[in-house]
N, C-alpha and C positions, 0 to 999 in steps of 0.2 A: 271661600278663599283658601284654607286650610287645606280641603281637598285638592285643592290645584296644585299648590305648591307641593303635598306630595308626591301627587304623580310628576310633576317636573323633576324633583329629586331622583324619583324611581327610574324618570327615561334618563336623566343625565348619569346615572350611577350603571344604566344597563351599555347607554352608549360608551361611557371610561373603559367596563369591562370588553367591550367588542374592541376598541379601538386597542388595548394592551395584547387581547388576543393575536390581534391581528400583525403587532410589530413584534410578539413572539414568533408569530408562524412566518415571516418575511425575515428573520435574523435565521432560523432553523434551515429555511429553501437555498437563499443567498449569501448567508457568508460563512456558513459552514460551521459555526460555531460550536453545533451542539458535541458533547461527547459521549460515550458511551459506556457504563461500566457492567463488567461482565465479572459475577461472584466467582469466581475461580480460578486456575492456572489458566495459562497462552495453549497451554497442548487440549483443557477439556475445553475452551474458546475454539480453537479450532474443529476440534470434531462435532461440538456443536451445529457448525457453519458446513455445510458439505458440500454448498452449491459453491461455495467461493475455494473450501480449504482442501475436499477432501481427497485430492492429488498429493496435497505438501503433508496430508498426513500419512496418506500411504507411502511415499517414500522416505518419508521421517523413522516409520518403523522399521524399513528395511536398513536402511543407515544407522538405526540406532541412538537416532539426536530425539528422543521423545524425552528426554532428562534435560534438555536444553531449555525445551519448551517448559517443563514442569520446574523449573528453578534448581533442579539439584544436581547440576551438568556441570561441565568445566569454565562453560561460562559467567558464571556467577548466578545468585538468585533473582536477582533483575536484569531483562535486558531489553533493547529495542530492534524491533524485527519492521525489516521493510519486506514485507510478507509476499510471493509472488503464488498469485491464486492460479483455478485452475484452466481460466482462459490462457494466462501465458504459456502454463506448463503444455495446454492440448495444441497450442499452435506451434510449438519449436516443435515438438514430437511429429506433428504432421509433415512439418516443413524438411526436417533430418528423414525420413520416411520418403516423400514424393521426390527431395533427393537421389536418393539411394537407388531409388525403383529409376529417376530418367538416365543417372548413369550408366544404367545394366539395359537400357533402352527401352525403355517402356514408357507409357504417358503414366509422371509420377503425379500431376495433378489429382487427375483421375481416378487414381488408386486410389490416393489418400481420401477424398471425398469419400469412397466405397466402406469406408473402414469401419465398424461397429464400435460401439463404446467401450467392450471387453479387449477386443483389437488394439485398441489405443491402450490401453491398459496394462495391456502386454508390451505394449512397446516402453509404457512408464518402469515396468519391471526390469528390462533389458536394459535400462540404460545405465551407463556407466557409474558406476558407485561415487569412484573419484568426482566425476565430474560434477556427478548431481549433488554431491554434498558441498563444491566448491559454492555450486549456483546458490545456493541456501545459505551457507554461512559468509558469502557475500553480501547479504542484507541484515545480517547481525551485529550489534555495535555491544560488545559484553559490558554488562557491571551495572547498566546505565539505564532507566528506562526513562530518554526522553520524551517529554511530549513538544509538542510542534509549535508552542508559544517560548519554547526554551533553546529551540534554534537560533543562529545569530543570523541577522538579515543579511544578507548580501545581493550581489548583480550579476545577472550574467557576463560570460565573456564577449569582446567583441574583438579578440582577436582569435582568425582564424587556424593560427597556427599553436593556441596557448586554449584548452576549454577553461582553464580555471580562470574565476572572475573576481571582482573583490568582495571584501565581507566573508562572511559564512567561517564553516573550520573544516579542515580534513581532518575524516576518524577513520581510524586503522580497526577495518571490520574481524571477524572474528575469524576467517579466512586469512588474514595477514594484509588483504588488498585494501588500497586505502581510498575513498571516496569524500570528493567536498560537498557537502550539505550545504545547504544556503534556504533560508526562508525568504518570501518576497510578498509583497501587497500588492495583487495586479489589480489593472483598472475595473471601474463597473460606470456604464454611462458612458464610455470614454475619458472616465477623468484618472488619473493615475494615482493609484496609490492607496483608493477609498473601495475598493473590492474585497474579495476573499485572500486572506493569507494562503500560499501555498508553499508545499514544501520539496524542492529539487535535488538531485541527488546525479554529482558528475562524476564519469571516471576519467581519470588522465590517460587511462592504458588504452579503451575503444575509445576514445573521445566521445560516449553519447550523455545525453543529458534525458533523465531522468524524473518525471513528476509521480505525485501520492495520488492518489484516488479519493482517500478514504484515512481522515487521519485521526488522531488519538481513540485507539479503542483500547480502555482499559483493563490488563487482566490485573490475576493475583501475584504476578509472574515477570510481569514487565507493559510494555506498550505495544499495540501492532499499530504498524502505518501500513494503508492497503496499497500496492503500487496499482498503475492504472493497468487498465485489460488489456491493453498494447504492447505492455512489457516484454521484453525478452528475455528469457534469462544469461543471454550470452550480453546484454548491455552491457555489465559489471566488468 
């Protein structure tokens, strides 16, 4: 009898651990919860990361904002960065590019497709200093490094002629231009409200609306929020 009763102990204490495993790995997949801590500055978090970063580091150092990232820049030594990785950066680049080439009449399409990863690289170089440091310090909020449970909830707008919605706060990014952040709980199931937190990011100027990817990743330095791969850098 003794013997039984420990093996019943042993399978109910193996079955508690699988069952705990398993609403760890379903809170991890589904609501986004986990975060991530990276031992050191936002600038060596980036260059760590080179499948996602290593565009906004290379033109980081040509702009000269690598102090920005390391805390010791005019921004303060914390701040929060809506980070635009290097799917955004390769796709405005192609898109200015296949531009340029159908003006002067040519299939710009086509080119761009043609183009080598050095090719693209080059045109990372070439581009405008002013501009490129605007796109980047448009997703800077200096002093600050929020994380994404510290956002105020808000709603989208639904008026078509006004993007801003209620809730949320506008912060004046470290470019000057101001954007409203809003966090929201969308549905899961169809039920509203009991989903993944996410976090939005509108401009009044293009009117677009803006979601994270990829949020609280923490440095020594501040927070990065990953914007999604869709992003533009002319959103802002």
């Amino acid at each position: 009898m003794t013997i039984h009763l420990r093996r019943l102990s042993a399978l109910l204490l193996v079955g508690t651990m699988l069952l705990l495993s398993a609403c760890t790995k379903y809170n991890f997949v589904e609501t986004g919860l986990a975060q991530r801590e990276y031992p050191g500055s936002m600038w060596a978090y980036f260059e760590s990361h080179p499948y996602d970063w290593s565009m906004l580091v290379r033109i980081s150092k040509r702009l000269g904002l690598q102090s920005t990232f390391e805390g010791s820049g005019t921004y303060g030594s914390q701040i929060t960065c809506f980070g635009i990785t290097n799917h955004s950066w390769r796709r405005y680049l192609l898109k200015q590019y296949a531009d340029e080439v159908t003006n002067n009449g040519g299939d710009g399409e086509a080119e761009a497709q043609r183009l080598t990863d050095d090719q693209i690289l080059g045109l990372l170089d070439q581009l405008d200093a002013t501009k490129a440091k605007e796109f980047i310090l448009n997703g800077i909020i200096p002093s600050e490094a929020i994380p994404l449970e510290s956002f105020i909830p808000g709603r989208a707008s639904t008026n078509s002629s006004n993007p801003i919605g209620t809730g949320g706060k506008t912060y004046t990014m470290a470019s000057g231009k101001q954007l409203w952040i809003y966090s929201f709980r969308t549905a899961f199931n169809s039920v509203p409200g009991t989903g993944p937190e996410q976090l939005f990011l509108v401009s009044a100027s293009t009117q677009v609306t803006s979601f994270v990817a990829s949020h609280n990743i923490r440095t020594q330095t501040g927070i990065v929020h990953s914007l999604q791969y869709n992003f533009r850098p002319t959103d802002f």
